[in-house]
C-alpha positions in Angstrom: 115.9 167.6 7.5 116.6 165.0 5.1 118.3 166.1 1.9 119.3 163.8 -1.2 121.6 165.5 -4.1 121.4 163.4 -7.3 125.1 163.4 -8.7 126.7 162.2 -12.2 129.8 160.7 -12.7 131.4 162.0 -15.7 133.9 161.8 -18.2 137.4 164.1 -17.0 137.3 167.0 -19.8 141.4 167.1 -20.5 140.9 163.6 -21.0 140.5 162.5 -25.1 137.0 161.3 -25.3 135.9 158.6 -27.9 132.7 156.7 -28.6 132.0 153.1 -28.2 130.5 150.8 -31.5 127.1 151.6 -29.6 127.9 155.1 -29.7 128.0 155.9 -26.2 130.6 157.4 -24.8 133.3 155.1 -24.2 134.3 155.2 -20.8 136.7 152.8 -20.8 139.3 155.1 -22.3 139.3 158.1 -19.9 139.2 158.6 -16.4 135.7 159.8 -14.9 134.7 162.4 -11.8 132.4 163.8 -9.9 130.7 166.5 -12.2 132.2 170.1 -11.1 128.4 171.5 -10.9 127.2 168.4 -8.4 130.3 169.5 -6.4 128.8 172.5 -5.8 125.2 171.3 -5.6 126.6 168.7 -2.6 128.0 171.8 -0.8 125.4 173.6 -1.3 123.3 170.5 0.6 125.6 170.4 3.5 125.6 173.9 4.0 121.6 174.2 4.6 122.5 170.7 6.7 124.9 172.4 8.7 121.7 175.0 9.7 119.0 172.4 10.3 118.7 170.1 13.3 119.1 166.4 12.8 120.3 166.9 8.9 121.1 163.9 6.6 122.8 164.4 3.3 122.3 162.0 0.8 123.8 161.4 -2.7 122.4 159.4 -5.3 124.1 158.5 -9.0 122.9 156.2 -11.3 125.5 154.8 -13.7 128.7 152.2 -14.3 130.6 150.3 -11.8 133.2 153.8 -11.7 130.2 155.7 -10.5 130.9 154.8 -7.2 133.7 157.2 -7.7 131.2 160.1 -8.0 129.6 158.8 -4.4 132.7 158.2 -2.6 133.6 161.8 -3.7 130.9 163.0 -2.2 130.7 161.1 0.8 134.6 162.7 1.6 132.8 166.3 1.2 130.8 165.5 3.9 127.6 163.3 2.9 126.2 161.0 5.1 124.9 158.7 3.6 125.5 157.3 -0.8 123.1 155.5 -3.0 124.4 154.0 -6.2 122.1 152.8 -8.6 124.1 150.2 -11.2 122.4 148.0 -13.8 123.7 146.5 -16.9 120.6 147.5 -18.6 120.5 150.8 -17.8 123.7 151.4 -20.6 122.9 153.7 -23.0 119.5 155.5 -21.4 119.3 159.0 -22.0 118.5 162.0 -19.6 114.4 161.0 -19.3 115.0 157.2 -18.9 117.7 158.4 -16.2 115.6 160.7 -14.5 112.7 158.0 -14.1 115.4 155.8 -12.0 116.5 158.6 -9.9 112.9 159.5 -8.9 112.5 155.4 -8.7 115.7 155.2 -6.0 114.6 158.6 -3.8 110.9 156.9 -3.4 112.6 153.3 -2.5 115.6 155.2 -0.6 113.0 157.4 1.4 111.2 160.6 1.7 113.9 163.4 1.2 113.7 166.8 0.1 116.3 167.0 -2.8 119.4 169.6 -4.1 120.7 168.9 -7.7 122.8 170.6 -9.7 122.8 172.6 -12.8 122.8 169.9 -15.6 125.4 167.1 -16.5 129.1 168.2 -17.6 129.5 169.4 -21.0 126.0 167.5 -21.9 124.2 169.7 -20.1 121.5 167.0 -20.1 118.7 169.6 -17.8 116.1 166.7 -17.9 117.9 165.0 -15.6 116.3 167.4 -13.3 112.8 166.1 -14.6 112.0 163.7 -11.3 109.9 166.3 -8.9 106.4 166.9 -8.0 104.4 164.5 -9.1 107.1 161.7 -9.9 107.8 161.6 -6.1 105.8 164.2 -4.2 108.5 165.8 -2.7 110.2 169.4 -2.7 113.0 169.6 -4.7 115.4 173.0 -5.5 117.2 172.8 -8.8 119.1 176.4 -7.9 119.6 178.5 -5.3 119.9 182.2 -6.3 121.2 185.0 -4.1 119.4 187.9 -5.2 120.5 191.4 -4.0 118.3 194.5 -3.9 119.0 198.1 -4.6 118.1 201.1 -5.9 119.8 203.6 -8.1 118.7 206.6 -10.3 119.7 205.8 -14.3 120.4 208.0 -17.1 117.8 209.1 -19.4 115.4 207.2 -17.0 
């Protein structure tokens, strides 16, 4: 089983954030991570790894030069293999252009089945998650819920 996770690298929160004259988010001025909910989402990827035979664990990130932050994070979690995705021209694209790279990089990177996480940081950007189906033909999971079963009488019911 081959599994990418598409990660961000984002601004630290206790940092103080500013914008740049373009009004991006000037990332010169703080220190960036690995998004807490790709954490998880790259967990979550090596523990259905860990369960499957012959399992590969990609991560992907598109961004600045300090991106490769996000990857190497990753990679010390436990990833196999990283993909960073860096382009000059790429500065300033929101969540849709984004997401039309990612799904670019899996098809060029190879077929995977892919784990994301919840959204991006404070942004919360969800289109991010937009490259599935028909972008790339592949099988994707955006969450994995746990759901629990049972049965109780209610009040008044």
């Amino acid at each position: 089983m081959k599994i990418v996770v598409c990660v961000k690298y984002v601004p630290d929160a206790a940092g103080d954030r500013q914008f740049a004259e373009d009004l991006t988010t000037d990332r010169e001025s703080v220190d960036g991570l690995l998004s807490e909910l790709d954490e998880y989402a790259v967990e979550q990827a090596l523990q259905i790894g860990e369960n499957a035979d012959d399992a590969e664990v990609t991560v992907l990130t598109v961004g600045p030069e300090d991106a490769e932050d996000a990857v190497r994070k990753a990679l010390s979690m436990g990833a196999d293999r990283g993909v960073h995705v860096e382009d000059e021209d790429l500065h300033g694209t929101d969540a849709l252009g984004t997401s039309a790279v990612l799904a670019k990089a899996i098809e060029k990177t190879s077929p995977y089945g892919r784990h994301r996480g919840r959204g991006q940081g404070r942004g919360r950007q969800a289109a991010r998650r937009v490259p599935r189906g028909p972008e790339v033909r592949l099988k994707h999971r955006t969450s994995r819920p746990h759901i629990t079963l049972c049965e109780r009488t209610i009040r008044h019911g």
